[in-house]
C-alpha positions in Angstrom: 67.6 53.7 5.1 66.8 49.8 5.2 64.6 49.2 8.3 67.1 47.2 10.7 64.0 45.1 11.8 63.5 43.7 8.5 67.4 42.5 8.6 67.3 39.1 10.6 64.7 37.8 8.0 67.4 39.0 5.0 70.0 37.2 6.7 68.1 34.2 7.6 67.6 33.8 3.3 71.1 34.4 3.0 71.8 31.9 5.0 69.2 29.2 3.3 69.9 30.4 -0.3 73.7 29.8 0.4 72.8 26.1 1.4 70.7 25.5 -1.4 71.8 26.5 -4.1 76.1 26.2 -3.5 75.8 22.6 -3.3 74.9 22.5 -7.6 78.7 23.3 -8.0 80.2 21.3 -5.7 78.7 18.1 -6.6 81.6 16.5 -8.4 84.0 17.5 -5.6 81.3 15.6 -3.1 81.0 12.7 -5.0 84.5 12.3 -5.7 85.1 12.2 -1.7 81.9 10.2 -0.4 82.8 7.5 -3.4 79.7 7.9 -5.6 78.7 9.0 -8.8 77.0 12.3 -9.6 73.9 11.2 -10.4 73.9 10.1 -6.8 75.4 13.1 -5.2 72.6 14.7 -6.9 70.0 13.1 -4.6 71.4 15.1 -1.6 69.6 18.2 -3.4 66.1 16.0 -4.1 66.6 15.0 -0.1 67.0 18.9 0.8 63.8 19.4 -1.4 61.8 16.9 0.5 62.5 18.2 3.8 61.2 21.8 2.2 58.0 20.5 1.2 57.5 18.3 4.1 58.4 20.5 6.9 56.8 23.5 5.4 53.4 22.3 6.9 54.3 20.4 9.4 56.3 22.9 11.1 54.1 25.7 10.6 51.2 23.5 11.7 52.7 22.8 15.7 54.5 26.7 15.9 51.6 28.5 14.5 50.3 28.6 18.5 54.1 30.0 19.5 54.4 34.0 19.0 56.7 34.4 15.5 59.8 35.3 16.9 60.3 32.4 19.0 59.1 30.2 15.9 62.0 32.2 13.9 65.0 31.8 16.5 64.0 27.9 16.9 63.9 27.3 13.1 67.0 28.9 12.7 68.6 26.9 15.4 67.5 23.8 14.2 69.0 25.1 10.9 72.0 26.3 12.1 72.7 22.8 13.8 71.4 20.0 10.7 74.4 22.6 8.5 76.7 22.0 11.3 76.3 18.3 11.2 76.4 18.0 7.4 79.9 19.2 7.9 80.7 16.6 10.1 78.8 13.7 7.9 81.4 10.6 7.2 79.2 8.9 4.5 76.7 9.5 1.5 73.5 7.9 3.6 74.9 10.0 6.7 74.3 12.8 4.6 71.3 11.9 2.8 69.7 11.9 5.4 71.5 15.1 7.7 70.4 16.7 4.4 66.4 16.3 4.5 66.9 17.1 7.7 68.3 20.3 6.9 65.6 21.3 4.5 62.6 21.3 7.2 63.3 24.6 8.9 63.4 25.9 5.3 59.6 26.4 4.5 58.7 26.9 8.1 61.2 30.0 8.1 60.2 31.7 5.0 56.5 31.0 6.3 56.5 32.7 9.1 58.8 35.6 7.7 56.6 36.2 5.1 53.8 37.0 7.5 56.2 38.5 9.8 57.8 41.1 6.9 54.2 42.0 6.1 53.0 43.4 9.4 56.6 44.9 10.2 55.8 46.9 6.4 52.3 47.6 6.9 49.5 49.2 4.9 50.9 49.3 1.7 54.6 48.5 1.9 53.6 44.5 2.2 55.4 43.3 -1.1 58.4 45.7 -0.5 59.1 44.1 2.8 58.5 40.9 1.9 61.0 41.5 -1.2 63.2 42.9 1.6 63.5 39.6 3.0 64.0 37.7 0.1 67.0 39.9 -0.7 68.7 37.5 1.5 68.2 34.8 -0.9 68.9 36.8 -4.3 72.4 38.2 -2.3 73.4 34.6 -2.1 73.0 34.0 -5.5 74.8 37.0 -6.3 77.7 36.7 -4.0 77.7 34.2 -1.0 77.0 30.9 -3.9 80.1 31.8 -5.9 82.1 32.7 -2.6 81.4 29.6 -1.0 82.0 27.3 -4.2 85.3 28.9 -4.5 86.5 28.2 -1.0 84.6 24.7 -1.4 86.8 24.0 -4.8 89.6 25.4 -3.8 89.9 23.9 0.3 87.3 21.1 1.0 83.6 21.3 -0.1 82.6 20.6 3.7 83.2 24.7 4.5 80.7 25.0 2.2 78.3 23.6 5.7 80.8 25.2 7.9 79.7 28.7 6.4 76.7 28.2 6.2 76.5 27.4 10.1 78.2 30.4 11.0 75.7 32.2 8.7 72.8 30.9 11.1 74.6 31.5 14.0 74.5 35.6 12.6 70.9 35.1 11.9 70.2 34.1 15.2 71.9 36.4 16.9 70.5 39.3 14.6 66.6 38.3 15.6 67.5 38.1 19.1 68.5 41.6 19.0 66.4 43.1 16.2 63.1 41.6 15.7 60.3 43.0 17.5 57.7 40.8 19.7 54.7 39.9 18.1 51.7 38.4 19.6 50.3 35.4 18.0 46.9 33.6 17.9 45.5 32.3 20.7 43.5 28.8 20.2 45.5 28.4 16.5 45.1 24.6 15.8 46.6 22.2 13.2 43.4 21.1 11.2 42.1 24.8 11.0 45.2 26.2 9.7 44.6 23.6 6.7 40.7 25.2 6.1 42.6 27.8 3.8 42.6 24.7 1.1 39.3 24.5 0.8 39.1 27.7 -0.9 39.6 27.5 -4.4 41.4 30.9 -5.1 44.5 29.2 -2.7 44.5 26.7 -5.4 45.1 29.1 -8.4 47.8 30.7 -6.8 49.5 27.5 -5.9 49.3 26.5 -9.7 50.5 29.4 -10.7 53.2 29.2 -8.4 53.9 25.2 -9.1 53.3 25.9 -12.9 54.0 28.9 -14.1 57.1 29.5 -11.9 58.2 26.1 -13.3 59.1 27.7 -16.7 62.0 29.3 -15.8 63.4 26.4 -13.8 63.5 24.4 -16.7 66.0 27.7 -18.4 67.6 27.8 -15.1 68.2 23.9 -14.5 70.0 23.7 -17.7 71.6 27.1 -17.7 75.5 25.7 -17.5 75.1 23.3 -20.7 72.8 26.3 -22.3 76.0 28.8 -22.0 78.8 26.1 -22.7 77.6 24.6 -25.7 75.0 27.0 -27.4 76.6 30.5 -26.3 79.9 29.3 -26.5 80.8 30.7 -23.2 84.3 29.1 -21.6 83.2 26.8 -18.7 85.8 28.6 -16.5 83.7 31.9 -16.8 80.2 30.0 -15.8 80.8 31.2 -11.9 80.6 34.7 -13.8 77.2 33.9 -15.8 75.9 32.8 -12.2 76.8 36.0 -10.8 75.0 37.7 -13.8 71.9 35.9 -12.9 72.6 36.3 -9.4 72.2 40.4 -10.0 69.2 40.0 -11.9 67.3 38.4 -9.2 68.3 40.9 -7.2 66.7 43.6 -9.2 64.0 41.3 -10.2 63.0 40.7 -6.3 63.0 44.0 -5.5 61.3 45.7 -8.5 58.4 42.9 -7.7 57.9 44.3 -4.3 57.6 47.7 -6.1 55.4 47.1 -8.7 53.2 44.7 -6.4 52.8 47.6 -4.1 52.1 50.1 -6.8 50.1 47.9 -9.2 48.0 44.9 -7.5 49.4 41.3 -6.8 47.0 40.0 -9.8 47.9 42.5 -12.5 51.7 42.5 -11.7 51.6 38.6 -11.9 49.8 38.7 -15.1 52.9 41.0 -16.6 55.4 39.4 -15.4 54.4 35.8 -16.8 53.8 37.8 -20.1 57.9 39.0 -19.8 59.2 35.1 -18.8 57.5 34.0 -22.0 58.6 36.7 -24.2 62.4 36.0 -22.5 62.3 32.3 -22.6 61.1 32.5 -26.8 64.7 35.0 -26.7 66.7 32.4 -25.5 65.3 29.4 -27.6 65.7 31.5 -30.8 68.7 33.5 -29.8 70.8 31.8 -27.2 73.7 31.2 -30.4 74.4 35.2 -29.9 76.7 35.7 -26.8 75.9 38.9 -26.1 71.9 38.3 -26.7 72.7 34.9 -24.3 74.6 37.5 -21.9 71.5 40.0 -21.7 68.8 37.6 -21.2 70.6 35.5 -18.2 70.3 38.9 -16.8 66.6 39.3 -17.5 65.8 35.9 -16.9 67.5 35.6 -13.4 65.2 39.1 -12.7 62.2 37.4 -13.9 62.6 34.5 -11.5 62.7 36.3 -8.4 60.4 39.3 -9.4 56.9 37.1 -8.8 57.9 36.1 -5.4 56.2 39.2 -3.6 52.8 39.6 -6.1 51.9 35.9 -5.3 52.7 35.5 -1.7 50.6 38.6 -1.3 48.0 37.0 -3.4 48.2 33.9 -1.6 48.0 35.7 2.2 44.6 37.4 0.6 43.3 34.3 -0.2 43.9 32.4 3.0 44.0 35.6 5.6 43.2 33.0 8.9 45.9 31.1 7.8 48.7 33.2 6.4 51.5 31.2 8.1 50.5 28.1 6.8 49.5 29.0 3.4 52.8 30.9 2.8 54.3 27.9 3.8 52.6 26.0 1.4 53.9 28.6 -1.2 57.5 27.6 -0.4 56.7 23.8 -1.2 54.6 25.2 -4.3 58.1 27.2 -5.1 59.9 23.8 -4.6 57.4 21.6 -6.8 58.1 24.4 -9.3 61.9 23.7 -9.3 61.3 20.1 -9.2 58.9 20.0 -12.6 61.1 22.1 -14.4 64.4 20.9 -14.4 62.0 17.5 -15.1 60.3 18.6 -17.9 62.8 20.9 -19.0 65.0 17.8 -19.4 62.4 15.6 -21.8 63.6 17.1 -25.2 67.4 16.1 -24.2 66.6 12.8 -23.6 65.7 13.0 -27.4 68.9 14.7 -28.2 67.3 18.1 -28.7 69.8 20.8 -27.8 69.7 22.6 -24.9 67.7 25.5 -26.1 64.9 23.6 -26.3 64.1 23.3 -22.2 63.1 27.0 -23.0 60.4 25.5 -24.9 58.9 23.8 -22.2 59.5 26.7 -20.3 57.2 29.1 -22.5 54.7 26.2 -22.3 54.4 26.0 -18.7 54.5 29.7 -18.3 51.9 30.2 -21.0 49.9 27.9 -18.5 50.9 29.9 -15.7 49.1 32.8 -17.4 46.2 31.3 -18.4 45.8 30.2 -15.0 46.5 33.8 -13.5 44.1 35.4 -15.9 41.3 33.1 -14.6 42.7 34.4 -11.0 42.0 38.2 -12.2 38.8 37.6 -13.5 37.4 35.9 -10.4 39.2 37.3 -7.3 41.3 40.2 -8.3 38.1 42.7 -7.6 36.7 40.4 -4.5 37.1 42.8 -1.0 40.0 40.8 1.1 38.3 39.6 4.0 39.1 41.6 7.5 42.4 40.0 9.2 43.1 40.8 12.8 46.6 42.7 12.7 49.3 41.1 15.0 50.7 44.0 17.9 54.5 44.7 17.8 55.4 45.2 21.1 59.1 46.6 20.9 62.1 46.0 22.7 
């Protein structure tokens, strides 16, 4: 039975990986109504990104002195009410900027949640409930981001915000009643939280992160055109090749925890970047073959989700004064990943390369990702984690 504690967190990703993520099918339907091209609708998902990496820190920087569950219920407020209001937006700079708006509690939630999931799992159980929250965000990609394109298609993309409010409004009601109290850190400042990047083992993980996570980004960014044109899948069945992915991360998240828990952070991470390049190869060299194309949107989508536990936990080890902040910094390191994909991923079609070839860059940043991992291993996986002093649940 799932641990009802764990629940607000799950439905607080829900909520953020329905915003995300939905708007990539809606943006003709947007930019038909706001009166500008694609291209430009497309800068309402770079805004979004900025808030991420932005607020992340800054956020985490003023709450860290607030006990977590008040951080949580304000973040999700603030969320709740920037989704509202990009409902109500008349115009494209309106929403531009409603949008990085709406991207600041991001970071700052998933921060604080991973932190919060790890002392609610304990010795042990960690990377389980930190998957466990993270469930929230592969559910959406399984269900809630076809869902809500469909009713944002078929009625006006502006319920798209509408449900995505009334998502937060669920969350916020579900950590009022079911999160525990947890005392925080008394004396936490700004400039202290930041000490964590002086240490160098921070830095490999948020490479390996920024880099290696990359790689399938670049698969992922291009995943419609991949399908369409090499695969020959019908673009009318494309919702159901995001709902194939959409499972996949759901498995892949959850067998991360698993394995993390079961394995080591450093050794699982090292595997799984071996399995997204051996994938990414399959679909340069045998994305032609729809049922080959079929199998390894499946694996891929489980791949992408699958290192989210091993290196958060990695990351918490290396900065264990400053877990908050550096699991913060993990989300903008998640969202710099996304960003220099879908960038690089999109240099060989600029030369007219087909769309297999983003793969390529793929297996080259993930080869880097590993390289940089295996350093990691060699130089910290064996180090004793330093003493952390464990936050009290007080129940209600």
């Amino acid at each position: 039975m799932i641990d009802k504690r764990i629940l607000p967190l799950a439905i607080g990703g829900l909520g953020i990986g329905t915003t995300e993520f939905t708007i990539m099918g809606l943006l003709p339907d947007m930019a038909k109504s706001l009166q500008v091209s694609i291209p430009e609708t497309g800068h309402l998902i770079s805004a979004y990104a900025l808030g991420v990496v932005i607020g992340a820190p800054l956020l985490i920087g003023y709450a860290v002195k607030f006990p977590p569950r008040k951080v949580l219920i304000a973040l999700m407020i603030l969320f709740t009410i920037f989704n509202a209001l990009s409902a109500l937006m008349p115009g494209y700079w309106s929403m531009l900027f409603v949008r990085f708006l709406s991207g600041l509690p991001h970071g700052a939630f998933f921060g604080v949640g991973t932190v919060v999931a790890s002392r609610l799992g304990g010795a042990g159980k960690e990377a389980r409930y930190i998957a466990l929250m993270f469930t929230g965000l592969t559910v959406a990609n399984l269900a809630m981001v076809p869902l809500v394109t469909y009713i944002g298609h078929t009625y006006h993309w502006r319920w798209y915000f509408a449900i995505v409010a009334l998502i937060g409004l669920l969350a916020l009601l579900s950590l009022y009643l079911w999160l525990p109290v947890m005392e925080h850190k008394d004396g936490a400042h700004f400039r202290d939280e930041l000490k964590f990047l002086k240490n160098k083992q921070s830095w490999y993980v948020l490479l390996i992160t920024a880099i290696g996570f990359g790689g399938l980004f670049s698969w992922l960014s291009y995943i419609t055109p991949l399908m369409t044109d090499i695969a020959g899948v019908s673009k009318n069945n494309m919702a159901y090749i995001m709902t194939l992915a959409g499972g996949g991360m759901v498995v892949g998240n959850l067998a991360g925890g698993y394995l993390t828990d079961r394995m080591g952070a450093a050794k699982v991470s090292i595997v799984l970047l071996c399995s997204m390049m051996i994938a990414l190869v399959g679909v340069f060299f045998f994305s032609a073959s729809q049922p080959v194309s079929l199998a390894l949107t499946f694996i891929c989508g489980g791949l992408s989700m699958s290192i989210a536990s091993p290196v958060n936990i990695m990351m918490m080890r290396a900065a264990p004064h400053a877990e908050m902040m550096a699991a913060a910094f993990m989300q903008a390191a998640f969202n710099v990943a996304n960003a220099l994909g879908a960038f690089l991923g999109g240099i060989p079609l600029e030369f007219g390369l087909p769309y297999n070839y983003p793969a390529l860059v793929g297996f080259g940043m993930t080869f880097i990702g590993l390289m940089i991992a295996m350093a990691y291993a060699r130089k910290y996986a064996r180090v004793p984690v330093a003493p952390v002093v464990e936050e009290t649940l007080i129940e209600q």
